[in-house]
C-alpha positions as CSV (number, residue, x, y, z in Angstrom):
1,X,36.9,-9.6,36.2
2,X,40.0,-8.4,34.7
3,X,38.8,-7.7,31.4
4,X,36.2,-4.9,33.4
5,X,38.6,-3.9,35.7
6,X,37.1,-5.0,38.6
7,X,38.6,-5.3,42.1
8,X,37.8,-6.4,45.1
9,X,38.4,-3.8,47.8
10,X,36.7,-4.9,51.2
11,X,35.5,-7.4,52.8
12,X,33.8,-6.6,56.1
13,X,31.4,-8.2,58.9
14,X,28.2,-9.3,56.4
15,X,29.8,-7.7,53.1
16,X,32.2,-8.2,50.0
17,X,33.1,-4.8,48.1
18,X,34.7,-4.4,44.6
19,X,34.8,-1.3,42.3
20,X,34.5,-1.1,38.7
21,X,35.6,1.5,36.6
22,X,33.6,3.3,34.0
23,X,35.5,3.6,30.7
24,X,35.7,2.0,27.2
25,X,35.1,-1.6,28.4
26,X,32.5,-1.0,30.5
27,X,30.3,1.9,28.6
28,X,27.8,1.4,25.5
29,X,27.8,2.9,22.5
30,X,26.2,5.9,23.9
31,X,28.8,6.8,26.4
32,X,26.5,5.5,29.3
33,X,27.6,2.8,32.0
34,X,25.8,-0.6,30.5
35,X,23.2,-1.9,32.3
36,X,25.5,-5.8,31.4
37,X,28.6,-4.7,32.5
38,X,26.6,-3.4,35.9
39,X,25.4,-6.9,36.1
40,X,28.5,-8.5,36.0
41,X,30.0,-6.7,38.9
42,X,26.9,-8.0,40.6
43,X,26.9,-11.2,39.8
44,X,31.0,-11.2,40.3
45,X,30.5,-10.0,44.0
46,X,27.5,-12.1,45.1
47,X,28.6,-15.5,43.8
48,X,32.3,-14.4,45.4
49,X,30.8,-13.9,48.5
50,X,28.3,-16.7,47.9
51,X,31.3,-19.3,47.8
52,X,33.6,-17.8,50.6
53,X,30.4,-18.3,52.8
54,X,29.9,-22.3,51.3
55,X,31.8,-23.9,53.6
56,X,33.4,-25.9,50.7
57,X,30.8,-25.8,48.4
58,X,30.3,-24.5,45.2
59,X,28.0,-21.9,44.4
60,X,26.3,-21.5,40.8
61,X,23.8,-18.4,39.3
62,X,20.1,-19.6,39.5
63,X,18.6,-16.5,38.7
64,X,19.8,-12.3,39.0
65,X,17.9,-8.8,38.6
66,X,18.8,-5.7,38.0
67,X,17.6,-2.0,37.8
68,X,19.3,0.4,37.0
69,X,18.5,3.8,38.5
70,X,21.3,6.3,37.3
71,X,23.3,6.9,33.9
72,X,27.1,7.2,35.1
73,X,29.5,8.7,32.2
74,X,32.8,8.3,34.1
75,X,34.7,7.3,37.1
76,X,34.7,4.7,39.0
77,X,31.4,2.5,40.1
78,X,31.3,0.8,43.8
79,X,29.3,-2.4,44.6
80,X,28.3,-4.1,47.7
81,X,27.1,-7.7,48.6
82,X,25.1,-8.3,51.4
83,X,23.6,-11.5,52.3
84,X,19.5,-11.8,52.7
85,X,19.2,-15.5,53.1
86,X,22.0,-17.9,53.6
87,X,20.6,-21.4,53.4
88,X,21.8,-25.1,53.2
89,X,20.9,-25.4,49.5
90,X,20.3,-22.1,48.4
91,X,21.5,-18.3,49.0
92,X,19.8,-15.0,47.9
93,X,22.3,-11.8,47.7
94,X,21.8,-7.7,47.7
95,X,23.9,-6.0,45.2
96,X,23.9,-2.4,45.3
97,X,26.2,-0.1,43.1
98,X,26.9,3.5,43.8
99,X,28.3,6.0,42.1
100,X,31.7,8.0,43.4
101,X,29.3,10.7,45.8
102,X,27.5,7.8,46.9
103,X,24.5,8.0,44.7
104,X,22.4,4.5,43.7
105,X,23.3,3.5,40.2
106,X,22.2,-0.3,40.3
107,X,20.0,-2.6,42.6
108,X,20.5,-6.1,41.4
109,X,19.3,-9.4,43.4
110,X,20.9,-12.8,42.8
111,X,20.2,-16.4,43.7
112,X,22.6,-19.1,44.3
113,X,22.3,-22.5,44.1
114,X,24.8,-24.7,46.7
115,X,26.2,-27.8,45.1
116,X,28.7,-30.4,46.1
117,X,31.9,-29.2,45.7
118,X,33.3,-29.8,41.9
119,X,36.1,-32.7,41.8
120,X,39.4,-31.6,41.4
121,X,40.6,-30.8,37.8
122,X,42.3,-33.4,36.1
123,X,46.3,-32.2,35.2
């Protein structure tokens, strides 16, 4: 998270926000946004908000999506989880990132799988 700049912002009633910022870490070589670095705020917010909903359980990436609807040069991207299915061994999370007026950038979808909580780590 901190080598993209992200931060988490707000967390509200069925969501967990964070922004990103579009500069030299998170652009490819041809000044764009990249389409990874998009990803990883995705996958960043929906396992986050996977495992604060997990009761004590750990949540891992089975499987994310992305497409990606707008180039973005500079400032500062917005993303927002949203839940779709919250089960007892799986979850399934909305990701979508906007640009600073509010326009769609990114609509990414990622599964979780629930496991046992880890064991502590050893000293």
């Amino acid at each position: 998270m901190e080598a993209l700049g992200i931060v988490f912002t707000e967390l509200g009633d069925g969501y967990l926000r964070a922004t990103m910022p579009v500069d030299a870490r998170t652009r490819q070589p041809y000044g764009l946004l990249h389409g990874g670095a998009s990803v990883a705020l995705a996958e960043t917010l929906g396992s986050s908000a996977g495992a604060l909903l997990a009761g004590g359980s750990a949540v891992v990436g089975l499987e994310i999506n992305a497409n990606h609807l707008r180039a973005v040069r500079q400032g500062t991207v917005t993303g927002t989880a949203r839940p779709l299915h919250l089960g007892r061994s799986t979850q399934v999370w909305d990701i979508g990132i906007e640009d600073q007026t509010g326009q769609p950038v990114c609509i990414s979808r990622l599964t979780l799988a629930v496991l046992p909580a880890p064991p502590a780590a050893a000293g």
